[in-house]
C-alpha positions in Angstrom: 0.0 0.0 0.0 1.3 3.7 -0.9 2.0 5.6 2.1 -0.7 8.2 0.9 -4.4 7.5 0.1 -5.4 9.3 -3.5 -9.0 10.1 -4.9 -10.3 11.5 -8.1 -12.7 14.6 -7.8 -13.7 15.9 -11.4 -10.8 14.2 -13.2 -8.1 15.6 -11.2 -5.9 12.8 -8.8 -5.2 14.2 -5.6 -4.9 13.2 -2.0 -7.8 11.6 -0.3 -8.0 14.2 2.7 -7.5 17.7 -0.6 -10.8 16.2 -2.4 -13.3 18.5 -0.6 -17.1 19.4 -1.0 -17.8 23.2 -0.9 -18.8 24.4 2.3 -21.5 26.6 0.9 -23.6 24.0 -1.7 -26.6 22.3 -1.5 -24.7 18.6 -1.0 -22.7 19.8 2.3 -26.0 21.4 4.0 -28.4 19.2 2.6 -26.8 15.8 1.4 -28.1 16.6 -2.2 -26.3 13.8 -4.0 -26.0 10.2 -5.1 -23.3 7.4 -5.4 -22.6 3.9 -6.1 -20.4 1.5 -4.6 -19.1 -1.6 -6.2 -15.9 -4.2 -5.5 -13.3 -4.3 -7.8 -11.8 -7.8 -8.8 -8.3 -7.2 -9.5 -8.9 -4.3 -11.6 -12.0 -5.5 -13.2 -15.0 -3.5 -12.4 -17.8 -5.4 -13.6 -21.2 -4.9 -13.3 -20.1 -1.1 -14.0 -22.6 -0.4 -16.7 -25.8 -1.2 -14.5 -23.8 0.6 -11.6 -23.8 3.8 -13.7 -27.3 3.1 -15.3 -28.8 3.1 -11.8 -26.5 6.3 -10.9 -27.9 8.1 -14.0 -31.5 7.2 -12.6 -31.0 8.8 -9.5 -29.7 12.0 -11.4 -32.3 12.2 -13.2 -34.4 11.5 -10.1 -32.7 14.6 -8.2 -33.3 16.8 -11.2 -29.5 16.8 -12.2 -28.1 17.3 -15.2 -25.5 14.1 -16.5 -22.6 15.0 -17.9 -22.1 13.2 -21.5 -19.0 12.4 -20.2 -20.2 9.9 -17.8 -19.8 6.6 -19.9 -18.5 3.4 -18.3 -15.7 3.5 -20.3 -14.9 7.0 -19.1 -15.2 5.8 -15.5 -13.1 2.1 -16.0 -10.5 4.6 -17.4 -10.6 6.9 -14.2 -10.5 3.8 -11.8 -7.8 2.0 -13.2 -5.1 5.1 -12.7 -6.9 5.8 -9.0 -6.2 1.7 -8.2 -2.9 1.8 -9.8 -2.0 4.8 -7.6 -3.3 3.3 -4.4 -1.7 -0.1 -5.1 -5.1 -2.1 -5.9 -4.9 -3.2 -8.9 -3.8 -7.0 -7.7 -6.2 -7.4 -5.3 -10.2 -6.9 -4.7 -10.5 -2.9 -3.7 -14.3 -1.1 -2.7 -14.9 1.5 -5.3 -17.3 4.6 -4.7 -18.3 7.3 -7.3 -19.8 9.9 -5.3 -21.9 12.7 -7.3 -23.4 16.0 -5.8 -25.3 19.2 -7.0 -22.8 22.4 -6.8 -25.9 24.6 -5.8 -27.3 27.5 -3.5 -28.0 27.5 0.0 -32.0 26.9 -0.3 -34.1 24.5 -1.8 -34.7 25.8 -5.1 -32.0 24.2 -6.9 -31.7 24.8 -10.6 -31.8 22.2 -13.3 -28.6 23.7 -14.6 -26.6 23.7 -11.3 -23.8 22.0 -12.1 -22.5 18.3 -10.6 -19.2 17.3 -9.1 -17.8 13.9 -8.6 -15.1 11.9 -6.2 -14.4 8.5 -7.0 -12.5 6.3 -4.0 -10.7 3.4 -3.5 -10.4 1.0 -0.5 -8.7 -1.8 0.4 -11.2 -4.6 0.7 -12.1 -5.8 4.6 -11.8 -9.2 5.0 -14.5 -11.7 4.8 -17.1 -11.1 8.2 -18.9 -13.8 8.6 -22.3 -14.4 9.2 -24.9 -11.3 10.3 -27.0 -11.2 13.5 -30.1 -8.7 12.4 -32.0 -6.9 14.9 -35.9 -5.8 13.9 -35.2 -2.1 13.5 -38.5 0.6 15.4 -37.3 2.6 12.7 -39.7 2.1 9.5 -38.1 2.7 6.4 -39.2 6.0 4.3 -41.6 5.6 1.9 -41.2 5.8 -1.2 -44.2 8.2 -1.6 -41.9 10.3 0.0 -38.8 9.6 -0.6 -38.2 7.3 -4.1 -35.9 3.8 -2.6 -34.7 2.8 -5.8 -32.0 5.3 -5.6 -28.7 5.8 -3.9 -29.0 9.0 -2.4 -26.5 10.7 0.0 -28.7 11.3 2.9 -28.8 8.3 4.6 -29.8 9.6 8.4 -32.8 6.8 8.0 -30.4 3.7 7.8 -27.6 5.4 10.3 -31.0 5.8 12.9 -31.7 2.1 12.5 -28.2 0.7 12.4 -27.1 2.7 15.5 -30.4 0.9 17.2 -28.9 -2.6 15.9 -26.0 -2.3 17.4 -26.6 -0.8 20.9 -28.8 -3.8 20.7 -25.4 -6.6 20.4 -26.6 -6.9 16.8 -24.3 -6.2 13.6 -27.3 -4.7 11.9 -30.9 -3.4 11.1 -33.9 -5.5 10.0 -36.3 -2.7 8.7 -39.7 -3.1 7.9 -41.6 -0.6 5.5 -45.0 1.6 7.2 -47.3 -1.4 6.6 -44.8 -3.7 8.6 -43.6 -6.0 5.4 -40.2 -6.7 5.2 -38.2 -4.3 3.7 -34.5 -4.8 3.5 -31.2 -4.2 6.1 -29.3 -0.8 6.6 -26.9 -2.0 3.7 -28.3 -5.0 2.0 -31.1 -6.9 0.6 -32.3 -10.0 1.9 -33.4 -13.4 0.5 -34.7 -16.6 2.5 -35.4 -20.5 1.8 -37.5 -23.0 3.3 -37.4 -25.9 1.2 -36.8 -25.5 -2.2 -39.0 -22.0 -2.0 -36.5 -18.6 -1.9 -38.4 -15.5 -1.3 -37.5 -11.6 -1.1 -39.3 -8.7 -0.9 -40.3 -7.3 -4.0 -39.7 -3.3 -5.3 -43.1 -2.3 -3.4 -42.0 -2.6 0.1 -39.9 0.4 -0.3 -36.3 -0.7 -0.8 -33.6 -0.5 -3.0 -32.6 -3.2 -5.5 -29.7 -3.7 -5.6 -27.3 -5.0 -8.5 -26.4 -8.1 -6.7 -30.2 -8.9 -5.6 -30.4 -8.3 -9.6 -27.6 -11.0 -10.7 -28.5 -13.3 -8.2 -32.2 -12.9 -9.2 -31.2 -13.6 -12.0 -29.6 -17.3 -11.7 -32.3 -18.2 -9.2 -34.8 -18.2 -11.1 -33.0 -20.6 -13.8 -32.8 -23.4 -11.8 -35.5 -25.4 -12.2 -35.7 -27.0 -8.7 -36.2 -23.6 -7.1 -39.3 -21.6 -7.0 -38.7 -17.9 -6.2 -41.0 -15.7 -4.6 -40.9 -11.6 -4.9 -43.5 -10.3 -3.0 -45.1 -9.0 0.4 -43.7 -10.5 3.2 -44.0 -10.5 6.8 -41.3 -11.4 10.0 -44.0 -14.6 10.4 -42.8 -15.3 7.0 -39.3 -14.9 7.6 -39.0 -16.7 10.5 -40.7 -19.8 9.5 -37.1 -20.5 7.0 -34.3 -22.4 8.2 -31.8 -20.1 6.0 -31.2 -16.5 5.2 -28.7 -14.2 3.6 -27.9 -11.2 2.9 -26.8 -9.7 -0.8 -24.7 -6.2 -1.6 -22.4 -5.4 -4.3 -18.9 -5.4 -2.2 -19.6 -8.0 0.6 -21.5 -10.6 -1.9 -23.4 -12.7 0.1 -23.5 -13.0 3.4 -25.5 -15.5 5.8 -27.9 -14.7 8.6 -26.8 -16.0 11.8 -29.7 -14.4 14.0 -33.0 -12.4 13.4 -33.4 -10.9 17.2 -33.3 -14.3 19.4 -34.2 -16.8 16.1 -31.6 -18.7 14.9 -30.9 -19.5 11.2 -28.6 -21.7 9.6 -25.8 -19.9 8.7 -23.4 -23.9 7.6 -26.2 -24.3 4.9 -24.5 -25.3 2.2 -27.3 -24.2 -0.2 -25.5 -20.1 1.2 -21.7 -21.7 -0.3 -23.3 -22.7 -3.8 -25.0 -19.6 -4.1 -21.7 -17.2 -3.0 -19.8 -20.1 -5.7 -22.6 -19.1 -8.5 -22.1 -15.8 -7.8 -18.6 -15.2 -8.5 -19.0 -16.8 -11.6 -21.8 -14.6 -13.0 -20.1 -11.4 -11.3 -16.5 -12.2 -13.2 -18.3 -12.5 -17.0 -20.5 -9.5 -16.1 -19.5 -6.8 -18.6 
């Protein structure tokens, strides 16, 4: 590892502590951005193109103008020198592209205010095991409110539920939406099995898809001695399976050990095919 960590903000490498958000803009009072985080696999970022597809949603969503620079072959270019500089290039690194609106004090932000960006990258924790989830009081926002198929930079309703997790003993947040369905954790999306049935909420119980819950999706419902099952679920439903995990785009997949006091089998070894399956879909993605 260099002795210095570097970052990218709007094209320009400089050290990690320089890259700075104005002090006077809507993103620093307000948390008017976006970002995306995926794991880089020895250089390789795949998956990038629905990474940035989803990014440029949220733009879009936040009223944001999108640069027509921002391609995936723009962005593979710009993380390839920021690995090579932080000495990641042979090993799996957490990448973040962080976007935010350079704009007034106030809430009438302009269509044309521009948009900055800082792309990071981290060493890669090690592998941490299975997850201990504690039901969250903390509902998550609507998305009558609030739209949960975005990434967006204020995140004060997962921090809220995650801090309640772990004064708890808990590693982290169960949440359920307003009508008490199952909704998703503070950083992941989660999938059960009782028997040859695998469920997961669907888009309607306000939470965000992720790319991972996507891909895995995906290959689950190709195998022909599965059934899966998107829909409305409740903690009843969740706690009559023997199995559950957890998906994101940097840790993969990730076991449930505990929902509150219920225990779950995290030595299934349906959770080591499916973490096996994953890798190879995620190393052909483009």
């Amino acid at each position: 590892m260099t002795d210095s960590h570097y970052a990218i903000q709007d094209g320009e490498i400089l050290p990690s502590d320089e890259a700075v958000i104005p002090a006077v803009s809507s993103a620093a009072s307000y948390g008017d951005g976006c970002f995306e985080t995926l794991r880089a696999y020895s250089g390789r970022l795949p998956a990038l193109g629905r990474h940035l597809n989803r990014l440029k949603r949220s733009m879009t969503y936040l009223g944001m103008a999108i640069p027509d620079g921002f391609t995936p072959e723009y962005f593979t270019e710009e993380a390839d020198r920021l690995l090579e500089r932080n000495a990641l290039k042979e090993t799996d690194a957490r990448v973040r592209l962080q976007i935010w609106r350079v704009g007034p004090l106030g809430y009438g932000s302009g269509d044309d205010d521009p948009v900055s960006f800082l792309l990071t990258a981290t060493p890669l924790a090690g592998p941490g095991g299975a997850v201990s989830l504690f039901v969250a009081t903390r509902r998550r926002i609507p998305s009558e409110a609030l739209g949960s198929g975005f990434k967006l930079s204020n995140g004060l309703n997962y921090i809220l539920a995650r801090r309640e997790a772990v004064k708890n003993g808990f590693n982290d947040a169960l949440m359920l939406d307003c009508r008490n369905r199952i909704s998703e954790t503070t950083i992941a999306n989660i999938f059960w099995k009782s028997g040859n049935d695998v469920f997961t909420p669907s888009v309607g119980c306000d939470l965000l898809p992720g790319i991972t819950r996507e891909i895995q999706l995906e290959w689950l419902q190709g195998q022909n001695n599965l059934s899966v099952h998107t829909g409305e679920f409740t903690l009843e439903d969740l706690m009559k399976a023997g199995t559950a995990w957890l998906t994101n785009s940097v840790q993969e997949v990730m076991p449930v050990s505990f929902v509150n006091e219920t225990p779950f089998n995290e030595a299934d070894p349906f959770l080591e095919k499916l973490k096996q399956e994953y890798r190879k879909r995620i190393r052909h993605e483009p």
